[in-house]
KOLVOSE-808935 format. One line per field, with one value per residue (C-alpha): x, y, z; residue number from 1; residue in one letter; chain. Coordinates in nm, 4 decimals, padded with zeros to 6 digits, m for minus. Layout:
REM KOLVOSE-808935
c1: c(X  ...)
c2: c(Y  ...)
c3: c(Z  ...)
n: c(NUM  ...)
res: c(A  ...)
chain: c(A  ...)
***
This chain:
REM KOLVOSE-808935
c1: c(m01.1529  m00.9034  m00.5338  m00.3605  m00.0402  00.2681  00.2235  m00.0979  00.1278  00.1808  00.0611  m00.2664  m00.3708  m00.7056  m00.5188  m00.5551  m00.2811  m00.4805  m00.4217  m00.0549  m00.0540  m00.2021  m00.0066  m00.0613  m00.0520  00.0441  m00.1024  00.0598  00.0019  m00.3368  m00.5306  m00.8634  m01.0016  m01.1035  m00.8598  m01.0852  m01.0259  m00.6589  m00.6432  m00.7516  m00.4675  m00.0862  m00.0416  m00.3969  m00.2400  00.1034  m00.0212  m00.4081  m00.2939  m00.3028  m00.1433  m00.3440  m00.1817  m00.4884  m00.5064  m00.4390  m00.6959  m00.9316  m01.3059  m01.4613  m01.2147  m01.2219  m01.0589  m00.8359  m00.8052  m00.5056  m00.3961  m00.0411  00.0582  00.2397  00.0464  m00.1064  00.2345  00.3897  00.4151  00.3528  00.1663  00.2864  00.1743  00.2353  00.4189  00.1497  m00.1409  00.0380  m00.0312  m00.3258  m00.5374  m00.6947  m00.6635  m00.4808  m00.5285  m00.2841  m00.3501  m00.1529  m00.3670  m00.2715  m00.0810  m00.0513  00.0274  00.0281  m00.3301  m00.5691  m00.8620  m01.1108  m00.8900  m00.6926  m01.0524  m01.1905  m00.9234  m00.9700  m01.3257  m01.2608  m01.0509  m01.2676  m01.5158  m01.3310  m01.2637  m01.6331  m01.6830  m01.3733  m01.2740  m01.5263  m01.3154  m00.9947  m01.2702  m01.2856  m01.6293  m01.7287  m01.9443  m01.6051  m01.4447  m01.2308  m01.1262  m00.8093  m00.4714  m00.2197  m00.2368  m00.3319  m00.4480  m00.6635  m00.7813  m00.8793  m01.0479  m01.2407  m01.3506  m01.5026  m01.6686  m01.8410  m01.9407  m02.1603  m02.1279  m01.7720  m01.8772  m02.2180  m02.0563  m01.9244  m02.2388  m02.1286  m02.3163  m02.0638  m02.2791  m02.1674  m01.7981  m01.7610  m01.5550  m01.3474  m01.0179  m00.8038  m00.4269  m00.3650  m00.6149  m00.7204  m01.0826  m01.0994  m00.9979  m00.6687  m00.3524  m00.3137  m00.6416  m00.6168  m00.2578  m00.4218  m00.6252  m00.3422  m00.4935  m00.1577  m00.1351  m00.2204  m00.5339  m00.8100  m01.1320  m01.4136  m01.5965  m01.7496  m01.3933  m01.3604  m01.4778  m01.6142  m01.8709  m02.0249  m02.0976  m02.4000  m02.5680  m02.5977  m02.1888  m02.0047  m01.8320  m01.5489  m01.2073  m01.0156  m00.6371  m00.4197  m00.0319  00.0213  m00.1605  00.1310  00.3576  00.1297  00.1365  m00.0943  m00.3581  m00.3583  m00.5678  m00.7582  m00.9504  m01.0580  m01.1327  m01.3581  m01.4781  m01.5399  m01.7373  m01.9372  m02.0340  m02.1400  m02.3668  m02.5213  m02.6449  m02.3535  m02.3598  m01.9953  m01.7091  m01.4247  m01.1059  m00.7343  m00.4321  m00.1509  00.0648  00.4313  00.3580  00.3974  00.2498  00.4319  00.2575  00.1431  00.3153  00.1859  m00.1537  m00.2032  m00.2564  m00.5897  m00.6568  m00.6533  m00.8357  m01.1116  m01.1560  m01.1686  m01.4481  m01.6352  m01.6119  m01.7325  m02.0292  m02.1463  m02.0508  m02.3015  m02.5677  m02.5850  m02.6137)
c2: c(01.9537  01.9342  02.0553  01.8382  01.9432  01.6783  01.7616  01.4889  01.2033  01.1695  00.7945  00.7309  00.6811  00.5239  00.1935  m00.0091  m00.2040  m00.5460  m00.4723  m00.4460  m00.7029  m00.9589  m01.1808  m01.2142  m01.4665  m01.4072  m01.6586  m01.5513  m01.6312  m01.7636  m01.7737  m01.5379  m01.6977  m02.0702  m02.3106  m02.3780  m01.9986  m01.9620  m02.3055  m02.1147  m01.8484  m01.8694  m01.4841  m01.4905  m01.8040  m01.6141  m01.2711  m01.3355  m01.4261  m01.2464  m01.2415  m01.1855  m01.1112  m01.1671  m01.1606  m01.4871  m01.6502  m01.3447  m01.2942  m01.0163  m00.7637  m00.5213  m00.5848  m00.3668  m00.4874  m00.3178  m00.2595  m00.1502  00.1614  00.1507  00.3211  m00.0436  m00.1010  m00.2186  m00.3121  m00.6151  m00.6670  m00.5918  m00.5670  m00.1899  m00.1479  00.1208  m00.0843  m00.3781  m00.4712  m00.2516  m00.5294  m00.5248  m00.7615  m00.6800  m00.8195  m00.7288  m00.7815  m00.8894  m00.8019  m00.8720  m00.5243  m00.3402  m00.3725  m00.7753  m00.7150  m00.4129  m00.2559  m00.3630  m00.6568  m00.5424  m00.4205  m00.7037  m00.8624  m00.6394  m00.7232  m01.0461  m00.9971  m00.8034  m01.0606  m01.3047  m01.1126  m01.1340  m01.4789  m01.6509  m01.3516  m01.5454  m01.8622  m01.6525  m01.5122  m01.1831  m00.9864  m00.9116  m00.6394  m00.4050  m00.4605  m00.1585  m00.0930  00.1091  00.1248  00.3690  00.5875  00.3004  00.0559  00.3787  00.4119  00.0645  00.0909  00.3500  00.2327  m00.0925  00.0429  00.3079  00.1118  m00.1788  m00.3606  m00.4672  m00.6409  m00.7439  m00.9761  m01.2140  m01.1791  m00.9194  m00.5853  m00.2527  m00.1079  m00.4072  m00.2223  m00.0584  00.2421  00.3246  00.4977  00.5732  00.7157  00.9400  00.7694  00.8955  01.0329  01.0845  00.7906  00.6226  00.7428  00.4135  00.3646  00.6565  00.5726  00.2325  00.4227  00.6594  01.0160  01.1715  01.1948  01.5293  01.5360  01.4696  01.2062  01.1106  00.8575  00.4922  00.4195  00.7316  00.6525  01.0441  00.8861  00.7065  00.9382  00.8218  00.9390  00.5927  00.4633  00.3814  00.6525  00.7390  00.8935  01.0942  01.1518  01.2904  01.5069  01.8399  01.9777  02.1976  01.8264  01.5996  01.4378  01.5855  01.7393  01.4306  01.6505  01.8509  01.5339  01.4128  01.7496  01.7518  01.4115  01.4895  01.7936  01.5866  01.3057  01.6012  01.7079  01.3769  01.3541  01.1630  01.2493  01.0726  01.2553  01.3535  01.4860  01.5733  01.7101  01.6226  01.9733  01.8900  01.5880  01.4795  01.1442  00.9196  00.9869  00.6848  00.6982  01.0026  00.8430  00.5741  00.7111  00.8135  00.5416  00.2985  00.5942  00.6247  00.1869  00.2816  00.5426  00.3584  m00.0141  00.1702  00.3198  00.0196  m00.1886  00.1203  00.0337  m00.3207  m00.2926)
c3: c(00.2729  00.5768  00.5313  00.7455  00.8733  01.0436  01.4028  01.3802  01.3282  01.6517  01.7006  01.7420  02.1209  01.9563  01.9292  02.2484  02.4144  02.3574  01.9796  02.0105  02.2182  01.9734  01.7582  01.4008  01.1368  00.7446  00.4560  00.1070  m00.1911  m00.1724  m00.4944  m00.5596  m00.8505  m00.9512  m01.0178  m01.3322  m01.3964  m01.3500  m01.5465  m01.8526  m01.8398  m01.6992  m01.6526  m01.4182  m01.2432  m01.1749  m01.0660  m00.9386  m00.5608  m00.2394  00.1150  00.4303  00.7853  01.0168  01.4086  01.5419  01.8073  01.7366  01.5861  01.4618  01.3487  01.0567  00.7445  00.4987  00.1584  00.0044  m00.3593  m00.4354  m00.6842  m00.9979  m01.2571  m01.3232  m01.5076  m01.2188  m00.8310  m00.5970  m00.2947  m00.0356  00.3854  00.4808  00.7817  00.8915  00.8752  01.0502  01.4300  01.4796  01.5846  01.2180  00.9337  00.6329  00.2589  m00.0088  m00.3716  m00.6613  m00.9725  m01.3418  m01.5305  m01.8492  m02.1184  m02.0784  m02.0161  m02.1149  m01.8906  m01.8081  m01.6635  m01.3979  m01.2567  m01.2531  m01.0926  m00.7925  m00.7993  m00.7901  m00.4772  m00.2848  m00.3654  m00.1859  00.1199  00.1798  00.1236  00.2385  00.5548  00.8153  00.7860  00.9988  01.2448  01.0558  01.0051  00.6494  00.7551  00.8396  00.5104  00.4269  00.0258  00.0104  m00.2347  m00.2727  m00.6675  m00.8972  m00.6160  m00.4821  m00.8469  m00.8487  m00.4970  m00.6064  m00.9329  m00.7643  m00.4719  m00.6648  m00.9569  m00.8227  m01.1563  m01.0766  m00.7504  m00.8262  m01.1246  m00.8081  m00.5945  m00.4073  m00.3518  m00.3171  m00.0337  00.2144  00.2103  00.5622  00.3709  00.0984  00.1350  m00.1278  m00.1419  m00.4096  m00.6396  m00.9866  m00.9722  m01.3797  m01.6253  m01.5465  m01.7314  m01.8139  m01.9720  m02.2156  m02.2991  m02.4090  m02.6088  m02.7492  m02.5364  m02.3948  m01.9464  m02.0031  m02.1540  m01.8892  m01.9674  m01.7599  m01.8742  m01.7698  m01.6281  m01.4433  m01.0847  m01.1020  m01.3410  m01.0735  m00.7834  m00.6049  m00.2603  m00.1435  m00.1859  00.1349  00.3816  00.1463  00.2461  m00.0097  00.1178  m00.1613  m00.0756  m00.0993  m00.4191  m00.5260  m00.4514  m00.6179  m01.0006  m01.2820  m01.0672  m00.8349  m00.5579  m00.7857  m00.9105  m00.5494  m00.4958  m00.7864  m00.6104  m00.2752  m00.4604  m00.7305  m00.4275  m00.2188  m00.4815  m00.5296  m00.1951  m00.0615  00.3211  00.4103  00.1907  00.3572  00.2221  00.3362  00.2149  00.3267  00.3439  00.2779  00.1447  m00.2685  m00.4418  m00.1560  00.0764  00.2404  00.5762  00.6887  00.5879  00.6957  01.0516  00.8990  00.7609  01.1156  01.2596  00.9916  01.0224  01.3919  01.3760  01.1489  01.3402  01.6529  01.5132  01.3744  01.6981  01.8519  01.6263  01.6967  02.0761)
n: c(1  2  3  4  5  6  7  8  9  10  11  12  13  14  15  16  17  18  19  20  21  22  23  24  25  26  27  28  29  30  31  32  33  34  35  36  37  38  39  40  41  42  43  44  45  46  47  48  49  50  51  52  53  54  55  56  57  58  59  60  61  62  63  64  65  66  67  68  69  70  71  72  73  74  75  76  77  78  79  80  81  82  83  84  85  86  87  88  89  90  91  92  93  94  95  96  97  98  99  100  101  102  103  104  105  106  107  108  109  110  111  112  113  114  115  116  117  118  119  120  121  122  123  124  125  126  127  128  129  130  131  132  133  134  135  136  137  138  139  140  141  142  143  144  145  146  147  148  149  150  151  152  153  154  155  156  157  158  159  160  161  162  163  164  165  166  167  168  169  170  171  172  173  174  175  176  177  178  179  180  181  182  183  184  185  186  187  188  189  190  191  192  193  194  195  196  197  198  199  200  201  202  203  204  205  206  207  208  209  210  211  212  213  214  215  216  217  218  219  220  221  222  223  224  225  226  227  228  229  230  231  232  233  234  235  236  237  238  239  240  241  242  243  244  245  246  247  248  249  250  251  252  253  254  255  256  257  258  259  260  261  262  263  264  265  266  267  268  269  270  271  272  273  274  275  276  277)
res: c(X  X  X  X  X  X  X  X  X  X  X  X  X  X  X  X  X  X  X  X  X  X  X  X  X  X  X  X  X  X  X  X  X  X  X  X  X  X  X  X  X  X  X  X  X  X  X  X  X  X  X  X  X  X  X  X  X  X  X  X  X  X  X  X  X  X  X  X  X  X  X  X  X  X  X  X  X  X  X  X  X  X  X  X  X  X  X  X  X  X  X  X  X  X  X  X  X  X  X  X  X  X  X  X  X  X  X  X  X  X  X  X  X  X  X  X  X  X  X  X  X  X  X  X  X  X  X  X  X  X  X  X  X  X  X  X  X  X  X  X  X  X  X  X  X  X  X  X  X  X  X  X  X  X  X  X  X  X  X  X  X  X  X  X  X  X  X  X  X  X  X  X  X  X  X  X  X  X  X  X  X  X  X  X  X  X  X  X  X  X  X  X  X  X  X  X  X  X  X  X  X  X  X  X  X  X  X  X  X  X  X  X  X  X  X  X  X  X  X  X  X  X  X  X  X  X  X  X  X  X  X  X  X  X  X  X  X  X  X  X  X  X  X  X  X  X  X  X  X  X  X  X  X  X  X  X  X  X  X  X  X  X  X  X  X  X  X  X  X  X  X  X  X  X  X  X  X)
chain: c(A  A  A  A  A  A  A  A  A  A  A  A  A  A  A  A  A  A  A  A  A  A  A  A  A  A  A  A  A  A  A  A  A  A  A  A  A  A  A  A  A  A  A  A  A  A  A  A  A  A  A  A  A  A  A  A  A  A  A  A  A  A  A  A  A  A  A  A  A  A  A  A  A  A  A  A  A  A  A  A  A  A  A  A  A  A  A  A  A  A  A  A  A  A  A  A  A  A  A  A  A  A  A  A  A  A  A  A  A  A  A  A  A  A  A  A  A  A  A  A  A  A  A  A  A  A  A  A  A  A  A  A  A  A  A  A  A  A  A  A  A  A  A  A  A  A  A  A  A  A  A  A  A  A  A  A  A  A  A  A  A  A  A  A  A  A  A  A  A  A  A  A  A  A  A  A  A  A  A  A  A  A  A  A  A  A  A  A  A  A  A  A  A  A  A  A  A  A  A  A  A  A  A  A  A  A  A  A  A  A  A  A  A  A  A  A  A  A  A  A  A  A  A  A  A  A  A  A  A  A  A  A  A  A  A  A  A  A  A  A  A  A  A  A  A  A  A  A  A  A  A  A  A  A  A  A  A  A  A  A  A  A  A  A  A  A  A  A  A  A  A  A  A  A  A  A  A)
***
């Protein structure tokens, strides 16, 4: 585990000039499912859409799918200005909530996003081999929970070890509040089970980046749990866990963030750009 402290958000000099010099282009609302699916259900048709701002008159660049917070009670997609112009693609993901839907629902829905990323990404000259997974608190719960259990994916085709990384904000690492409040177990009472993305540590899961705040400034053990994580993953034989804590910083701590989150896409695109040469 890495402390790290706000001197380091100094921006990053790893971003080139060519990337700020690019322009960009943003699609929105652009269904993930079937129209034969979202036929079947007017609350899938209404929230199942996403927005992606891409590079314009570029190929090959990484991709960020993003899921927004909100305790999967609440929240829209949304672009974050810190992952914006830094010559990377960024998807953002509406998914259906609570309680107007139950789990598993809202998982599958991410699933189903990420599943079109890869399949749809190559059309705006983007590389579905440098397909980043990230989300801030619920949307880093939800990140998690399909990148480490394959099942999720592997109902659309897709196969969790194609993600480039996984980097979730503030994520849950035990079952979702929300989850055992559908099942009436208070916030406070801790459960790990097939929901839990700690239930499905494996040695062979992508290069995953834990980033929580402050662990005195978090919410309900918030860093504890991806400690627990990065510890559990470690165990398994997982040889790519990293995780930081951000001193100063509470649960909002994206900003501060998501400077390590361009430079962990940015470490990992150039290693595999090394291997292919």
């Amino acid at each position: 585990m890495k402390k790290i402290f706000l001197p380091i958000f100094i921006f990053l000099f790893g971003i080139t000039i060519s990337a700020q010099k690019l322009e960009y282009i943003t699609k929105s609302n652009i269904p993930y499912y079937s129209d034969a699916i979202n036929k079947t259900d007017a609350y899938l048709n209404e929230r199942c859409l996403l927005d992606i701002y891409y590079p314009k008159n570029s190929s090959g660049f990484a991709t960020v799918v993003w899921f927004h917070g909100g305790g999967l009670t609440s929240g829209s997609k949304e672009l974050p200005e810190g992952l914006k112009d830094k010559g990377i693609c960024v998807v953002s993901v509406n998914y259906r909530l609570s309680p107007k839907v139950s789990s598993p629902k809202y998982i599958e829905d991410a699933a189903a996003a990420v599943a079109w990323v890869f399949k749809n990404i190559n059309t705006f000259g983007g590389d579905n081999s440098l397909i980043f997974i990230s989300g801030h608190s619920a949307g880093g719960y939800l990140a998690s929970m399909i990148s480490l259990d394959k099942k999720w994916l592997l109902a659309d085709g897709i196969d969790a070890n194609k993600i480039a990384g996984i980097i979730p904000l503030s994520g849950q690492a035990i079952t979702h509040f929300e989850i055992r409040k559908e099942r009436g177990i208070p916030e406070t009472q801790p459960v790990i089970d097939e929901l839990a993305p700690l239930f499905h540590v494996r040695a062979d899961a992508p290069p995953l980046l834990l980033i929580t705040g402050d662990r005195e400034l978090e919410m309900l053990g918030r860093y504890e749990e991806n400690a627990y994580l990065m510890r559990m993953m470690k165990i398994a034989g997982h040889k790519e866990t990293k995780l930081y804590e951000l001193d100063g910083f509470g649960h909002n701590m994206t900003e501060p963030a998501f400077p390590l989150v361009i430079k962990e896409v940015q470490r990992i695109v150039h290693e595999k750009k090394n291997i292919k040469k």
